[in-house]
Each structure stands twice: as C-alpha cells, then as structure tokens.
C-alpha positions as CSV (number, residue, x, y, z in Angstrom):
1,X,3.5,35.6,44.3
2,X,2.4,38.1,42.0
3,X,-0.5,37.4,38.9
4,X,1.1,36.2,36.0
5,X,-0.6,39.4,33.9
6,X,1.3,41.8,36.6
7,X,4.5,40.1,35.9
8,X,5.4,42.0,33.0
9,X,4.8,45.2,34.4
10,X,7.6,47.8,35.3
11,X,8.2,49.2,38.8
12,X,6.6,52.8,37.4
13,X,3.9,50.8,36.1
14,X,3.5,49.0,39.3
15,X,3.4,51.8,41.1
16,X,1.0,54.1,38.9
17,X,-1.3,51.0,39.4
18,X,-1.7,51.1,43.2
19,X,-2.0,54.6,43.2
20,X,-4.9,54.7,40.1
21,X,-6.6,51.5,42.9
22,X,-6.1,54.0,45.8
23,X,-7.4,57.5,44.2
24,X,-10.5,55.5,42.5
25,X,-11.4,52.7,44.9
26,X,-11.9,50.0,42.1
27,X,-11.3,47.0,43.6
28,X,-10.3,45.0,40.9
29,X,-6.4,45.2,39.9
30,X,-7.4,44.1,36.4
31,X,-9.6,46.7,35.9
32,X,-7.2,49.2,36.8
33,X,-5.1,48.2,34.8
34,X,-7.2,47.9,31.4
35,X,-8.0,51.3,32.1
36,X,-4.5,52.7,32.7
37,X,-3.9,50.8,29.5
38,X,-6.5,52.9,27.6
39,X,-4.9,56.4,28.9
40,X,-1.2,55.0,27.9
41,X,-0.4,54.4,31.6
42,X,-1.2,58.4,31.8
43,X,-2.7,58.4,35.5
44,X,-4.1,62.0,35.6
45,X,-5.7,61.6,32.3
46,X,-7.4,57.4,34.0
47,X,-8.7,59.7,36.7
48,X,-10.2,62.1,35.0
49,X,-11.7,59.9,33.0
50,X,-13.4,57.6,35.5
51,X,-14.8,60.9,37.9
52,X,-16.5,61.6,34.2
53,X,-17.8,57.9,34.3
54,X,-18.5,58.5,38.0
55,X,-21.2,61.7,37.1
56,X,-22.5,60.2,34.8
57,X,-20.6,61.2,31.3
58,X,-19.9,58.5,28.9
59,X,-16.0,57.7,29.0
60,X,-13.9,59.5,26.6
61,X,-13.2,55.6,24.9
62,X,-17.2,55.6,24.1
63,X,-18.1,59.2,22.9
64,X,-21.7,59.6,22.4
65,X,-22.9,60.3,19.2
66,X,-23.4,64.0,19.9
67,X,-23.3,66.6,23.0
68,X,-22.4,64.9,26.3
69,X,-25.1,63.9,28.7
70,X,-25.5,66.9,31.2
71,X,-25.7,66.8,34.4
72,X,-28.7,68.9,36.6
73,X,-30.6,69.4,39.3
74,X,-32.7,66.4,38.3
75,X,-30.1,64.3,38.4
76,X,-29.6,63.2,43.0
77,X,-25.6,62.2,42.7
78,X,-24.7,65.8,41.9
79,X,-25.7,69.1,42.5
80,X,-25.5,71.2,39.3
81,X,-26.1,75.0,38.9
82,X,-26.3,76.9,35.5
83,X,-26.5,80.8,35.4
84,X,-28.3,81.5,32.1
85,X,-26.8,84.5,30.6
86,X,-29.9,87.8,30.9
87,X,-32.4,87.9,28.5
88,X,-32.5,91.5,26.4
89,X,-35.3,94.5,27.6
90,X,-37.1,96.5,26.2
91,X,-36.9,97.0,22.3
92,X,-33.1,98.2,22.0
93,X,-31.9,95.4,23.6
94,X,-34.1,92.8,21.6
95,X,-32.9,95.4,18.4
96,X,-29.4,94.7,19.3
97,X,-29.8,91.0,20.1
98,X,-31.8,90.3,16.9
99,X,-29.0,92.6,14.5
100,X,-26.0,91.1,16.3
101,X,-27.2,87.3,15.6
102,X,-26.6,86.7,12.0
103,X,-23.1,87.9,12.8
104,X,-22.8,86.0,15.6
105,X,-24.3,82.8,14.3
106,X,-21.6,83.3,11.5
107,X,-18.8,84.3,13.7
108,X,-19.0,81.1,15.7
109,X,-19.9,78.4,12.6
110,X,-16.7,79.3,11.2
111,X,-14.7,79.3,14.0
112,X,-16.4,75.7,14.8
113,X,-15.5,74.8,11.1
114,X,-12.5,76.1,11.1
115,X,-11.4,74.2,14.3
116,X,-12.8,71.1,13.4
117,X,-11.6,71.1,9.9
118,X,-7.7,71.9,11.7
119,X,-7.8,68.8,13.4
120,X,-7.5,66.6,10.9
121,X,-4.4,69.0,9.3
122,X,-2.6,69.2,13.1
123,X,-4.1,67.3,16.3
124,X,-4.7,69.5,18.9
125,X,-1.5,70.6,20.7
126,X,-3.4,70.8,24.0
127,X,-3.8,66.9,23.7
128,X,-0.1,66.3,24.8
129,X,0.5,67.4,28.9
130,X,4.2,67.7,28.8
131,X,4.4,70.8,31.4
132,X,1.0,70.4,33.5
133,X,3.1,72.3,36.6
134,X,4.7,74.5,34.1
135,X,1.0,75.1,32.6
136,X,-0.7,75.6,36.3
137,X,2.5,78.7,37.2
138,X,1.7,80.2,33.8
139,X,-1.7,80.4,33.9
140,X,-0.8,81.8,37.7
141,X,0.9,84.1,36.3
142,X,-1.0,85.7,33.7
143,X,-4.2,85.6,36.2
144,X,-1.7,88.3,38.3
145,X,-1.1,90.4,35.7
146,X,-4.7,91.0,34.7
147,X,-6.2,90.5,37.5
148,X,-3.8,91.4,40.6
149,X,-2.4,89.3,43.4
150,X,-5.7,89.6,45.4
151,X,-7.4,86.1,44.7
152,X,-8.2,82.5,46.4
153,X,-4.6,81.0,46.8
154,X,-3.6,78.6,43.7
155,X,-2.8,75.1,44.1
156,X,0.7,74.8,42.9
157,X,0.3,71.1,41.1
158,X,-1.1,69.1,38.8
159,X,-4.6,68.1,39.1
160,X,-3.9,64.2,40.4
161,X,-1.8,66.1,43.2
162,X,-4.8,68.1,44.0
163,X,-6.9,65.1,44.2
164,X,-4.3,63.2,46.5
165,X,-4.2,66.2,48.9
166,X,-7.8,66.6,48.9
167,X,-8.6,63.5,49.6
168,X,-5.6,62.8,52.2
169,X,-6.4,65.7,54.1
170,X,-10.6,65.3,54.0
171,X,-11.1,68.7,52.1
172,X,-12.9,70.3,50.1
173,X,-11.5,70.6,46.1
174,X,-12.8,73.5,43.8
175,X,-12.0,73.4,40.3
176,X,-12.2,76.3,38.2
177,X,-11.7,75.8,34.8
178,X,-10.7,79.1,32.5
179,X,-12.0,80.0,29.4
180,X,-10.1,82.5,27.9
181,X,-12.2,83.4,24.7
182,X,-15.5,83.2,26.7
183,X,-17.1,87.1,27.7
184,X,-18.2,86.2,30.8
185,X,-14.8,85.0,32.3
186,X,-13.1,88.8,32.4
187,X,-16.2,89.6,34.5
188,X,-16.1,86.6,36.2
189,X,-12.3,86.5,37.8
190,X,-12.2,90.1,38.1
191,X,-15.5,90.9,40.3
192,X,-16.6,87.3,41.8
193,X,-13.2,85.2,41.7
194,X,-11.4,88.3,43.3
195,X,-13.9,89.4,45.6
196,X,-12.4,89.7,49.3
197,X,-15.6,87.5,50.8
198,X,-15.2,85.0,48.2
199,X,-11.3,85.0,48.8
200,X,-12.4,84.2,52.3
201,X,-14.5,81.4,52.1
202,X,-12.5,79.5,49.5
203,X,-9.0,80.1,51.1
204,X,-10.2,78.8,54.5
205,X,-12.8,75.8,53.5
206,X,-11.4,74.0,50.7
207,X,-8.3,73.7,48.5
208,X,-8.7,75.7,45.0
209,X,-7.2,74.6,41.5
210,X,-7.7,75.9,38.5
211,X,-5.8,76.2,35.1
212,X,-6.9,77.9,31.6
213,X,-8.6,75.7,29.0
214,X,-6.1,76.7,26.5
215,X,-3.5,75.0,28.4
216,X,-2.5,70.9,27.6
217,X,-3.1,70.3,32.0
218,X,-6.5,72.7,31.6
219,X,-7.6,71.3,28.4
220,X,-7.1,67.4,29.9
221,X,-9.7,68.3,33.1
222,X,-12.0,70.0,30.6
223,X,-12.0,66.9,28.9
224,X,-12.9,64.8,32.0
225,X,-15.2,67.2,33.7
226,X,-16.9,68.1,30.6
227,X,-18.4,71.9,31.1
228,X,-21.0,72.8,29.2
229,X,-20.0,76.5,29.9
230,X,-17.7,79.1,31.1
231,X,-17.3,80.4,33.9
232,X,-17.2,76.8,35.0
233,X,-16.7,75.6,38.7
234,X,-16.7,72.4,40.3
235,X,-16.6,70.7,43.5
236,X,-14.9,67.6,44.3
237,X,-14.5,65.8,47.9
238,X,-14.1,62.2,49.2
239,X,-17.4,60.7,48.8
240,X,-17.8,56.8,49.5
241,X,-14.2,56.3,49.6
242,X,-13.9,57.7,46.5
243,X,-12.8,61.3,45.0
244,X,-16.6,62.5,43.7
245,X,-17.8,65.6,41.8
246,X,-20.2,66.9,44.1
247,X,-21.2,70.2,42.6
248,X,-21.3,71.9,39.6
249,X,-21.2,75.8,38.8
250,X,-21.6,77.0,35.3
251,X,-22.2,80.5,34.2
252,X,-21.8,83.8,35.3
253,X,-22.4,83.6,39.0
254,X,-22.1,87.1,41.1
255,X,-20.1,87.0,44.5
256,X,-22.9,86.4,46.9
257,X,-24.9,83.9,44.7
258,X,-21.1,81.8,44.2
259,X,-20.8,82.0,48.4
260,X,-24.2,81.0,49.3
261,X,-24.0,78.0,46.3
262,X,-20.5,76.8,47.4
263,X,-22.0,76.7,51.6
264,X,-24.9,75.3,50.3
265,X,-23.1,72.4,48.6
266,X,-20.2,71.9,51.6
267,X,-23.2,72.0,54.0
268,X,-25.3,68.7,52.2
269,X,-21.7,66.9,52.0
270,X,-20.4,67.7,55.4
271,X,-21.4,64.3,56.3
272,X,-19.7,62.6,54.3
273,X,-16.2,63.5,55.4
274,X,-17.5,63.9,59.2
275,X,-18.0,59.8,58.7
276,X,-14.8,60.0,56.2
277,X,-12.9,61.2,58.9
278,X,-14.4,59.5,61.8
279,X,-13.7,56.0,60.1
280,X,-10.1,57.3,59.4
281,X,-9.7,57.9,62.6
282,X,-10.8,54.3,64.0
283,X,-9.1,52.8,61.4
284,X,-6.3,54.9,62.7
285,X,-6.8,53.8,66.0
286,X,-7.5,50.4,65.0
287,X,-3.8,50.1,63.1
288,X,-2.5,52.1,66.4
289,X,-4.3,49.5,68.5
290,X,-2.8,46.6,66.5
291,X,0.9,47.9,66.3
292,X,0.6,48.3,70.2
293,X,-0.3,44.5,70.3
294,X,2.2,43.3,68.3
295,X,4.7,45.7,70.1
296,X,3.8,43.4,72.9
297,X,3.9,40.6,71.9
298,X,7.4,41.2,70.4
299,X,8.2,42.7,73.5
300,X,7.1,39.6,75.4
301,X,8.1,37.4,73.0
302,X,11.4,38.9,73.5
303,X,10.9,38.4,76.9
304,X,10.3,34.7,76.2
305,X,13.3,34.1,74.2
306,X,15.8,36.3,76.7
307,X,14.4,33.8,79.6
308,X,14.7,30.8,77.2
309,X,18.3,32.2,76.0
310,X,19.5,32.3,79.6
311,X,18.4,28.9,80.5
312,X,20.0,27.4,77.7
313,X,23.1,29.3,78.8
314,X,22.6,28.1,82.8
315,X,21.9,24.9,81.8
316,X,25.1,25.0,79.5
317,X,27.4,26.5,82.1
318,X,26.1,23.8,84.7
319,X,26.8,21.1,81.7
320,X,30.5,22.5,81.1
321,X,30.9,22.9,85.1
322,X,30.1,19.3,85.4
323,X,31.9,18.3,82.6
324,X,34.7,20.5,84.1
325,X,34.7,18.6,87.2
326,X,34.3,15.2,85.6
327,X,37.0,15.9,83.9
328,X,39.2,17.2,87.0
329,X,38.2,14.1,88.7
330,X,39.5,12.3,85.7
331,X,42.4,14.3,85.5
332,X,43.0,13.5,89.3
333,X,42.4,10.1,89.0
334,X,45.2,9.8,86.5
335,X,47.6,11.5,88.0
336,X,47.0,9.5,91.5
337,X,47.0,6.3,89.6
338,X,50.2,7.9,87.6
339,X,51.7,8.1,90.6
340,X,50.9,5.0,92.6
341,X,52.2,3.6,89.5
342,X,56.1,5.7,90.0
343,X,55.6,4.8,93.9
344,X,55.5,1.3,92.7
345,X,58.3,1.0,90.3
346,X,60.6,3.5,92.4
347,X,60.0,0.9,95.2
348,X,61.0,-1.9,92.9
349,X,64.0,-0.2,91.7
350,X,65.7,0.3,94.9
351,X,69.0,-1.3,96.1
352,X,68.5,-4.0,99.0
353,X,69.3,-2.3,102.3
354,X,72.5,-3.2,104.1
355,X,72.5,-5.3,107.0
356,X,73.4,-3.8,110.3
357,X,77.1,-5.0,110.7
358,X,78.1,-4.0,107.6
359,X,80.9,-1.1,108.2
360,X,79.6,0.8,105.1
361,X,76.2,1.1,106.1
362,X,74.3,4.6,107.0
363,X,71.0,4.2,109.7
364,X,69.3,7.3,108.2
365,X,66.4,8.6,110.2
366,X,63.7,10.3,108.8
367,X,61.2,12.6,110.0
368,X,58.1,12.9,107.9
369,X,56.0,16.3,107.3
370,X,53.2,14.2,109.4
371,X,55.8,13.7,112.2
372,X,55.9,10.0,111.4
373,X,59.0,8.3,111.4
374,X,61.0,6.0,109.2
375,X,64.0,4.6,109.2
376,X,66.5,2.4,106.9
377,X,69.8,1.5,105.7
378,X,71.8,2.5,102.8
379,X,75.4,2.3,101.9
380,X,77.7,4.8,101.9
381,X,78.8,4.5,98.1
382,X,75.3,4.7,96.8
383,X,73.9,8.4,95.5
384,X,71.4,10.4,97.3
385,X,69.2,9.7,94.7
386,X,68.4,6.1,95.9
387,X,67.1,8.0,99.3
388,X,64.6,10.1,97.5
389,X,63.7,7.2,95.7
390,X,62.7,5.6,98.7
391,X,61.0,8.3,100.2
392,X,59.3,9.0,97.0
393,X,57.8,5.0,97.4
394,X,56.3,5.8,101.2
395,X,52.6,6.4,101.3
396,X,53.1,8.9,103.7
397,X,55.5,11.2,101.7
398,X,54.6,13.9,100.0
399,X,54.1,14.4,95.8
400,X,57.3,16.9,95.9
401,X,59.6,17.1,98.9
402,X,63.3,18.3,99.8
403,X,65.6,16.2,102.4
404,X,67.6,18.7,104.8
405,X,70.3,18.1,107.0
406,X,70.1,19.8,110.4
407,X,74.0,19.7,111.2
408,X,74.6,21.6,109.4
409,X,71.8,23.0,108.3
410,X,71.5,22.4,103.9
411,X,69.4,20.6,101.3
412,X,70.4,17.6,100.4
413,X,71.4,17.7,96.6
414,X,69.5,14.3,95.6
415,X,67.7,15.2,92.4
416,X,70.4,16.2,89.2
417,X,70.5,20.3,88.9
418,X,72.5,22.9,87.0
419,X,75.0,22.7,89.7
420,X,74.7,18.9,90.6
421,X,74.2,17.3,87.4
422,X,75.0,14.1,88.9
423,X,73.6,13.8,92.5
424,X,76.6,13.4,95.6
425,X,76.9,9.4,97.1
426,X,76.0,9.9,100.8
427,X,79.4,9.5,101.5
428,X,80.3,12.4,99.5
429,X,77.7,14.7,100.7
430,X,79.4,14.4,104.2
431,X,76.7,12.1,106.0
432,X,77.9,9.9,109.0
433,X,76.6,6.4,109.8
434,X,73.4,7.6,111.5
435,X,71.9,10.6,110.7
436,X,68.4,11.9,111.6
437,X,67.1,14.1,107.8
438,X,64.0,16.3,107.2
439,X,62.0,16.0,105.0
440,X,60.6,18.6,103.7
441,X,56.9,19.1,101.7
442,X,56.8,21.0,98.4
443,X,53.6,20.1,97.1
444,X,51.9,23.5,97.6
445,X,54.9,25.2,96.1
C-alpha cells in the first residue's frame, strides 16, 4: 500500500518522482519529493539543481549572499580548469588596456544596472522553459549558419534526456554552454569547437550537448552548473551511482590544450564506469540468473501441477469407471430381479393345464435354445399368448424369444402386432393335438 503522503499524487507526478529517485540516487522518496516540490514538479530544473548541490554550489532555494562558491583545482571531487584571458605586452598593449578600462568599467556597470534594475519591471523571459527541444534545434541552427556544418554532433534533447542517455549507456556527457555576448566564444566555436581533431575525439568518446545561454533550456543549465565564465565546458558521467560533474573547462582553451584536458579528465574517471559497467553487468547477470530460476521453477512447477492434474483426472476416470460399473451391476441387478419378478407372476397367471383325456387338449413339445426339452398341455381355445407366457416363466428360456412351427415352417403370432393385434387361439393358428415348436433366442438381437 502506498504512503499516505504519496496518495495524493497524480500518475505524472508519480512518475516524475521515480525518475528524479533514479537520475539522483537519493534514497529517500520524501526527499525527492520536497525537492520536486521546490522546482514546481519541474524535473530538469530538480536535477540541475541537486548536480549544483552535488559540486559543491549552494542550492538555488539558499543563494549565498554574493558570488557562488567556485569550484578549483583545490577542491578533490572535481577537476576544474580556468584559461585566464593574456595579460597585455609591452607599452601599447598596457596603453590600450589602461585607455579602454574606464569605458569598459562603464560599459559593463550599466549593462549590470540596467539588467538588474529590468528584473524587477519584467522577470526574465529565459526563466520559463516552454520549448527546451525547440531551444536546443535553434541554437543548432544558428551554430550552422555562422559556423558551418563541420562540428561535434549535437545532442537532439533536452538536458534531462542527455543525462538519461549518458548515464544508461555509461558515457561520457560534455556540456558546452554558449555565451553569445562574450568575445571569446566566436573564437572559441569557430577555431577549437570546430576543429577536425577536436570533432574526433568528442564525436567518438562521449555524447556532446550544448545550448546558448540566451535560451530559457541554456539559461536553466547555466543556472545549475553555475560558470563563472565563457567559453564554458563541463563534463558529466555516472559517478557513484549518480550523474556527477567531473570536470570543468572555463575560458578560452585552444584545440590541443581542450583535447589533452578532456583525455586527461576521461582518463582519471575511466574507472569509475569500468566498475559502473562491470556491476551492471553482474547485476545483469544476476537478474538474468534469477529469471532463469524462476523460469524453472515455473517450468517445474508446471510440471508439478500437469502430473498432479493428470492424477486427479486418472483417479477421477477410475472413480466414474467404478461408479460406471457399480452402477451397471445395479442396473443388472434390477433388471434380473425385474424379471424374476415377470417370470413369477407370468407363472401365476397361467391357465391350469388340461388333463390328458380331455379331447380339446394340445401336448405341445418344446425345444429349448439349450436343446432342453419341455413339454405341456394347453387347450385348443386358449390364445398363443398363454404359451409364451409359459415359456417366458421357464428358467431356461431366454429374455426375448420367438416360437416357430416346423410344418410348415412360420412364427408363431403369440405376442399382439400391427397385423395381429389380438394373438390367434392355437386352434386357429392351425396347430394339431401334439406338436413339437422351436423356440427361438432373441436376446442378442
């Protein structure tokens, strides 16, 4: 029975909850749940924000009083990696640098004030994802058209579905995270991003998302990773059961520096998913192991319950087998006692038999199927009936039997018929005062 606090939930709900539990590893459901609660049941926005809690970074629900902690070398969870930008020469350069910071010291306070002072006239736009596909094929798109086709192959999806992928398949997630006002990023996408060797490495050893800040889907991950820079990269893998930033790459990095940064990273954390994928793969083996057992056991429980089945069958038929031949012996019982019974009244029905010297009388000679003989008297006037009687009374007769004549040769009429509805007497069936008769056995017939 589910918790009465999970009652209330919806089947959406329900489900954005086990899959929050899944991507993060957090064991307890009602901690999922306050925290799915926080982000408005928004599950991209709950991941995000626990990775940030994950490296380090204060949740987005307790912003620190100023800048964000940041992340360095210093710090053994995560690898971090920050290209400062180069330092002027000689005394044009420190001329131009020391000319151009007024203005740029200006430039960027007012933008800053300017920004922070149209938040509280219109919220940020990029706050509310409402397209974070429609903002990944857009940014896609514009990346082609100043930059070319030649680049690491987009992930086509939000950022959750990069995370799921990533961490179903055991690989490898680079995030790179646009800024479109920044001056290093032109440089950046046009002669590291797009570099054939970098294309290379990227396309073949890890999956690669990445969106523009300026986008609602970019905006949300730059909110959760935090960069403290642009161009800003970072690498995220299954670490400890759960999806971990594992690298970070600020700055303007050149080509070789980003490949030898990016091995270097996938090198110290090749362990991790070499172990990931080894205790996949006995769990694997271990659910394989287990569904083969309980195959057999249903099988042989099966088996069990077939043999079981067909003895409850055999001894059923042998039950209604007896049963059928109780009942037969029943049956036959009934019908000999039935008949005894008919033999007996038949017998007490019948006419005396004539004496000898009486001029009316027939000696009637009968030959039984058993070759027996028997022989009585009846008289002339009575029907043939009263001889079938009596044969019917004689143990030794036959259940159903005909009388035939021999001279000549017919069946005596003695039962009522269609065409003798009223048996002959034996006078009128032609018989003379002694006659031998056959009798004949129907009982098979």
């Amino acid at each position: 029975m589910a918790a009465p606090e999970e009652r209330d939930l919806t089947q959406e709900q329900t489900e954005k909850l086990l899959q929050f539990q899944d991507l993060t590893g957090i064991e307890s459901m009602d901690q999922c749940r306050h925290t799915l609660e926080q982000h408005n049941w928004n599950i991209e926005a709950a991941v995000q924000d626990r990775l940030n809690e994950q490296e380090g970074v204060p949740s987005v629900f307790n912003p620190p009083p100023s800048r964000p902690l940041q992340v360095n070398t210093a710090d053994h969870r995560i690898y971090s990696y920050v290209v400062s930008r180069p330092q002027p020469r000689g005394l044009l350069g420190w001329g131009y640098y020391l000319i151009m910071l007024p203005f740029r010291f200006t430039y960027y306070t007012i933008l800053d004030i300017f920004r922070f002072a149209l938040r509280f006239i219109r919220p940020d736009p990029r706050s509310r994802v409402t397209d974070p596909v429609g903002d990944i094929v857009s940014f896609m798109h514009s990346f082609e058209e100043k930059y070319g086709r030649a680049h690491p192959v987009f992930y086509l999806g939000t950022y959750s579905q990069a995370l799921n992928d990533a961490k179903r398949e055991l690989r490898f997630l680079l995030v790179y995270l646009h800024g479109d006002d920044h001056q290093d990023s032109d440089e950046f996408c046009r002669n590291t991003l797009c570099a054939p060797e970098v294309i290379s490495l990227i396309n073949t050893r890890m999956l690669f998302w990445a969106c523009s800040t300026n986008k609602p889907e970019g905006y949300r991950v730059s909110q959760a990773l935090r960069e403290n820079t642009y161009p800003f990269l970072a690498m995220i893998m299954l670490k400890d059961r759960r999806m971990t930033v594992v690298g970070r790459l600020e700055g303007l990095i050149q080509p070789d520096d980003l490949i030898n940064q990016l091995t270097f990273i996938m090198d110290a954390n090749q362990t991790y998913l070499v172990s990931e994928r080894l205790e996949r793969e006995e769990r694997n083996q271990t659910q394989v192991l287990r569904q083969q057992q309980d195959e057999a056991y249903l099988a042989s429980l099966r088996a069990d319950q077939e043999k079981e089945r067909k003895k409850r069958e055999e001894r059923e038929r042998k039950r209604r087998k007896e049963e059928e031949v109780q009942q037969q012996k029943l049956a036959e019982e009934r019908r000999r006692r039935n008949l005894q019974e008919e033999k007996e009244r038949k017998l007490e029905c019948l006419p005396p038999e004539p004496s000898p010297d009486d001029p009316e009388s027939v000696k009637i000679i009968f030959k039984l199927p058993n070759d027996s003989r028997v022989e009585r008297r009846f008289h002339f006037s009575q029907s043939l009936t009263v001889i079938h009687d009596f044969l019917f009374s004689l143990k030794e007769s036959p259940e159903k039997f005909q009388i035939e004549a021999n001279f000549p040769r017919r069946v005596l009429p003695c039962l009522p018929s269609e065409e003798w509805p009223n048996p002959p007497t034996l006078q009128e069936a032609g018989l003379s005062h002694t006659e031998v008769l056959f009798v004949q056995d129907l009982t098979d017939e």
